[in-house]
Structures are given as structure tokens and as C-alpha cells.
C-alpha positions in Angstrom: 120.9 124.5 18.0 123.2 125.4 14.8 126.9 124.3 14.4 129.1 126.9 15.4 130.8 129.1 12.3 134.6 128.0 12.0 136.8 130.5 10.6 140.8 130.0 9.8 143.4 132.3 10.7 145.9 133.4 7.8 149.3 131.1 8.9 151.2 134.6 8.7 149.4 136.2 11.2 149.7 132.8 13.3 154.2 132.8 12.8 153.7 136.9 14.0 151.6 135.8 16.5 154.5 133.1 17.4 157.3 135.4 17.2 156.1 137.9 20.0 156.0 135.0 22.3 158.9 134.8 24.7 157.1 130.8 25.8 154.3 128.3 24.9 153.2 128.6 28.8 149.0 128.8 29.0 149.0 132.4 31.4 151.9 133.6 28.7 149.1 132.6 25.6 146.4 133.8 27.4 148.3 137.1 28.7 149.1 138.4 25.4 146.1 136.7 23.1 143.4 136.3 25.6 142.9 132.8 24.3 143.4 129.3 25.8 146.1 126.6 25.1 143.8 124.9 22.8 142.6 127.2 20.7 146.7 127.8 20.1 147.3 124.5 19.4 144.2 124.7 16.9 146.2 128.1 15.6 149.9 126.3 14.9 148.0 123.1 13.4 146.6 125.4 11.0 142.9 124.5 11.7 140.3 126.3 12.3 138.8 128.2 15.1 135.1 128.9 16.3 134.4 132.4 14.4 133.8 134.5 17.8 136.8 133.7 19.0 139.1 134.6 15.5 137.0 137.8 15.4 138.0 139.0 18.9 141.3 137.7 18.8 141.9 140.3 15.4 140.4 142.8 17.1 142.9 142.0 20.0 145.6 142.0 17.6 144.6 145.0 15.7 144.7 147.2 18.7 147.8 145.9 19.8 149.0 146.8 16.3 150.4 143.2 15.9 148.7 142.9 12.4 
């Protein structure tokens, strides 16, 4: 079994991210992201994320032409 790929998110894409938020509520995070309340956390902290996950969330944000 190999160790999952970690990838970072660009903290400018995280503070847009942020900004569309209207709270910090899980269904609110998971509503607009698709992601969970951890991986958030992870996001704000700065730290990084396993690679699946970053690359569907950009995709995610891409279509919803938030980057």
C-alpha cells in the first residue's frame, strides 16, 4: 500500500474560497465545496490535502468559476 499524494492549495484560492461562505457550518462547507469539515480546517491551516480530493475540489471550483 503507498502513502497517499498530498497536494497544497494556493492560500488565495483558500481566502476566495472563504469569502463566498455566508458560515463555517459542515452542510454549508460541504454544500458549496463538496468537502468535509476537516479537510476545511486542513484548508485554513494552510496544510495540505490528499491529492484526489484538491484535484476535484479545482475542478469544482473551476466550473463554478470561483477560480
Amino acid at each position: 500500500m503507498s502513502t497517499p499524494r498530498l497536494t497544497q492549495v494556493e492560500p488565495a484560492v483558500v481566502h476566495k474560497m472563504a469569502s463566498v461562505l455566508k458560515s463555517q457550518k459542515p452542510e454549508v462547507i460541504q454544500n458549496h465545496f463538496g468537502i468535509g469539515l476537516n479537510t476545511w480546517v486542513k484548508l485554513r491551516e494552510g496544510k495540505a490535502i490528499r491529492h484526489s480530493v484538491a484535484v476535484r475540489l479545482l475542478q469544482r471550483l473551476q466550473r463554478d468559476q470561483l477560480i
